[in-house]
C-alpha positions as a LaTeX table, in Angstrom:
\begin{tabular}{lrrr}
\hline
Residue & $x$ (\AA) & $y$ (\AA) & $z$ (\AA) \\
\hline
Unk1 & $-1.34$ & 17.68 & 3.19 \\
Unk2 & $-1.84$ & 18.60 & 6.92 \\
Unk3 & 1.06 & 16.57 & 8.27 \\
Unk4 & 3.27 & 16.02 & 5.24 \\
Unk5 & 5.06 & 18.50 & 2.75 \\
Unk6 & 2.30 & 17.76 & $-0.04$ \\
Unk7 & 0.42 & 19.78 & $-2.58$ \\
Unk8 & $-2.65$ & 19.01 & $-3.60$ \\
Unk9 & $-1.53$ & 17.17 & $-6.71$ \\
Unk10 & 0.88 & 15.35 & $-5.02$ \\
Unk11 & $-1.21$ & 14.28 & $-2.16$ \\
Unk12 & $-3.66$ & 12.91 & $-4.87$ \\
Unk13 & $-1.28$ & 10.98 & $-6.55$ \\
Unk14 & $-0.27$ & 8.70 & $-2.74$ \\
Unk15 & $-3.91$ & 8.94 & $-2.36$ \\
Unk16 & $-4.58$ & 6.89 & $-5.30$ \\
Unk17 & $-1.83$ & 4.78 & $-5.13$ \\
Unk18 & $-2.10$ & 3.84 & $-1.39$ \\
Unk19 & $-6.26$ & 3.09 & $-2.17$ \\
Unk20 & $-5.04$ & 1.00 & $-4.92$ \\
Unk21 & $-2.53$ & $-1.17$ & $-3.20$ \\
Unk22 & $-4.76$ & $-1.71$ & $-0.26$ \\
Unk23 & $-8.13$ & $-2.68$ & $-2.49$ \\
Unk24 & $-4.93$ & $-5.26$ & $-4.36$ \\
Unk25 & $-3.49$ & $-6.32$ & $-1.00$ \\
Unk26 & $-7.14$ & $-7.50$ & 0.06 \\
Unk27 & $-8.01$ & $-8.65$ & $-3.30$ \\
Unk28 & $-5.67$ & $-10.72$ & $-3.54$ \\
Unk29 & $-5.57$ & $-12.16$ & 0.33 \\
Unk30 & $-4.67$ & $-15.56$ & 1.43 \\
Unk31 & $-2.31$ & $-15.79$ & $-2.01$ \\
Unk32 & 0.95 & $-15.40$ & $-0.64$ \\
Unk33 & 2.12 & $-12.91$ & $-3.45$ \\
Unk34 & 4.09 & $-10.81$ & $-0.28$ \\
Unk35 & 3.18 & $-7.14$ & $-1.76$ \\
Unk36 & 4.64 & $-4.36$ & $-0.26$ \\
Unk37 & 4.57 & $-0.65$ & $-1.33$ \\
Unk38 & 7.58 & 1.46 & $-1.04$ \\
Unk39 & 7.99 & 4.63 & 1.30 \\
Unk40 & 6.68 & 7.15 & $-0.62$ \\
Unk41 & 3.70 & 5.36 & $-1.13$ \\
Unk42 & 3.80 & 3.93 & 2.53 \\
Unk43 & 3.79 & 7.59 & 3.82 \\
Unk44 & $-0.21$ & 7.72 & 2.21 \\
Unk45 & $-1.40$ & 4.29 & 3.09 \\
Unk46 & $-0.34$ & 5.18 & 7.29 \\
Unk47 & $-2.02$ & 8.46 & 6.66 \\
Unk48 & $-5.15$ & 6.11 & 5.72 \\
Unk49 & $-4.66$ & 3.60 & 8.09 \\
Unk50 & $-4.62$ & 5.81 & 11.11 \\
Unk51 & $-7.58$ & 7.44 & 10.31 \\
Unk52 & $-9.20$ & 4.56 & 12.11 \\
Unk53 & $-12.35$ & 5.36 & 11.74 \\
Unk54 & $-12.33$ & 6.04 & 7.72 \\
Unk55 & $-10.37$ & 2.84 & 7.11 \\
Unk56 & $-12.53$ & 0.68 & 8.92 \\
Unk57 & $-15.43$ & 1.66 & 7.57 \\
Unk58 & $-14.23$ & 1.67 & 4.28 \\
Unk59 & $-13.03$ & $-2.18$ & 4.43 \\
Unk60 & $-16.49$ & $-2.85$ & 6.36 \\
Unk61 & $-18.36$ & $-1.49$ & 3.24 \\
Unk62 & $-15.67$ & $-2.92$ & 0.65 \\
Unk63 & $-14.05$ & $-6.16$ & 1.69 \\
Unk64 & $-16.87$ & $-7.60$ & 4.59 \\
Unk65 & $-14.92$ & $-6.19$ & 7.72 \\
Unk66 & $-11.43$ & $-7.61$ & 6.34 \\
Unk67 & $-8.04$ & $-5.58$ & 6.40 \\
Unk68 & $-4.79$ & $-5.19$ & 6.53 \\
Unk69 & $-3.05$ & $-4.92$ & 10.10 \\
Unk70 & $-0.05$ & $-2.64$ & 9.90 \\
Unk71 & 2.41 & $-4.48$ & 12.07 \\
Unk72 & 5.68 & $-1.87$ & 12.03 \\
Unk73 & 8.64 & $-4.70$ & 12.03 \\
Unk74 & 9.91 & $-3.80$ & 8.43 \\
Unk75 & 12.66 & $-6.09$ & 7.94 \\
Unk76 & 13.69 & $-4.50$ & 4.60 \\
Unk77 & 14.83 & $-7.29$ & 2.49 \\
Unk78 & 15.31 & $-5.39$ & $-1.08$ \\
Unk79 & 13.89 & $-8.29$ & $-2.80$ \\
Unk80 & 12.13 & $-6.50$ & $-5.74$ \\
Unk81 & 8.90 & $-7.01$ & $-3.95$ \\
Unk82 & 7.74 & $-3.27$ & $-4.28$ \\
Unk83 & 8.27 & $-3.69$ & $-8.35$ \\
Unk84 & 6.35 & $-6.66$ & $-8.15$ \\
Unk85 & 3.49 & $-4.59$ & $-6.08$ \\
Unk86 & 3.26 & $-2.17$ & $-8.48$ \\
Unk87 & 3.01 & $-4.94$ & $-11.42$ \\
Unk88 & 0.39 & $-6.51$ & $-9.18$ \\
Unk89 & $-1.76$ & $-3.57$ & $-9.18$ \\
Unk90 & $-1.15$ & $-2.54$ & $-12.86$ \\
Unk91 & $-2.65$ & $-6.21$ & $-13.45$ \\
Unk92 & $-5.17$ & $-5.86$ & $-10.69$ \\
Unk93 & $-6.80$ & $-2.86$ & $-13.36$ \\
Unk94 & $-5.58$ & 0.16 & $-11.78$ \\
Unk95 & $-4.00$ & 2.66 & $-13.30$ \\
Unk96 & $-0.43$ & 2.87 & $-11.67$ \\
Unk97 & 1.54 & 6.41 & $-11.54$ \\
Unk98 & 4.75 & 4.52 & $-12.04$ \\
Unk99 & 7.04 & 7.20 & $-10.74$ \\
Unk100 & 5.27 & 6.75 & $-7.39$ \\
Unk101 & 6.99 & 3.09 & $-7.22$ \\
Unk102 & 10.05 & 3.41 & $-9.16$ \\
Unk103 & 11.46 & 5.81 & $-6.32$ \\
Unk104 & 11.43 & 2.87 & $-3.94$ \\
Unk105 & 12.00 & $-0.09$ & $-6.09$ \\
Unk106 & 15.46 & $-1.16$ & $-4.55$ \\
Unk107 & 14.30 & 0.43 & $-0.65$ \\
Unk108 & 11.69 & $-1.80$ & 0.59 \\
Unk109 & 11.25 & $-5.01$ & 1.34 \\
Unk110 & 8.10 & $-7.21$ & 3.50 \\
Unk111 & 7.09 & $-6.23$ & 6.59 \\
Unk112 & 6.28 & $-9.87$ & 8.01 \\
Unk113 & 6.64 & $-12.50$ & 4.78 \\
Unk114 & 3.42 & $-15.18$ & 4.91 \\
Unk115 & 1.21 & $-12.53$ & 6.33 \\
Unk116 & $-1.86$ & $-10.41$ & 5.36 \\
Unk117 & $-0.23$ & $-6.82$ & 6.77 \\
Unk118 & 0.88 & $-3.83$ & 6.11 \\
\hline
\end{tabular}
């Protein structure tokens, strides 16, 4: 809410949906299923990210030390891949606030295909 134009309720909602792509992402590691979220969601999963010290304690506690390097060369391919995420996610056993994703369905695309990033 600090650096974006968020409410509480909204700033919630990414919260949720950026922890629950992340936990997916590293879930589901090494299995080449090339998730991406879209960026709306992206905007909340940087905001995590950069808090350095948060996130990597969080994936020390969570996933033994593992997680996701955000590597910034989006090639936006608008291959479907951030509907796919969000089907991912939903089968993963989250809860999914599809309006979230549909906003970006056709905008986003992998940031570096074959990789474990973000």
């Amino acid at each position: 809410m600090r650096d974006y134009p968020f409410d509480e309720v909204m700033a919630t909602r990414l919260f949720h949906a950026a922890v629950s792509y992340l936990i997916t992402a590293i879930d589901k590691w090494g299995q080449d299923l090339e998730m991406c979220c879209g960026r709306t969601v992206d905007i909340a999963v940087h905001t995590f990210i950069l808090d350095t010290r948060n996130y990597r304690e969080s994936c020390h506690r969570h996933f033994d030390g593992r997680f996701l390097e955000h590597i910034p060369e989006i090639d936006f391919t608008y291959d479907g891949s951030v509907e796919r995420t969000a089907q991912i996610i939903a089968d993963n056993g989250f809860e999914v606030d599809w309006k979230l994703w549909e906003a970006d369905y056709g905008k986003c695309g992998l940031c570096r295909p074959r990789e474990n990033c973000h």
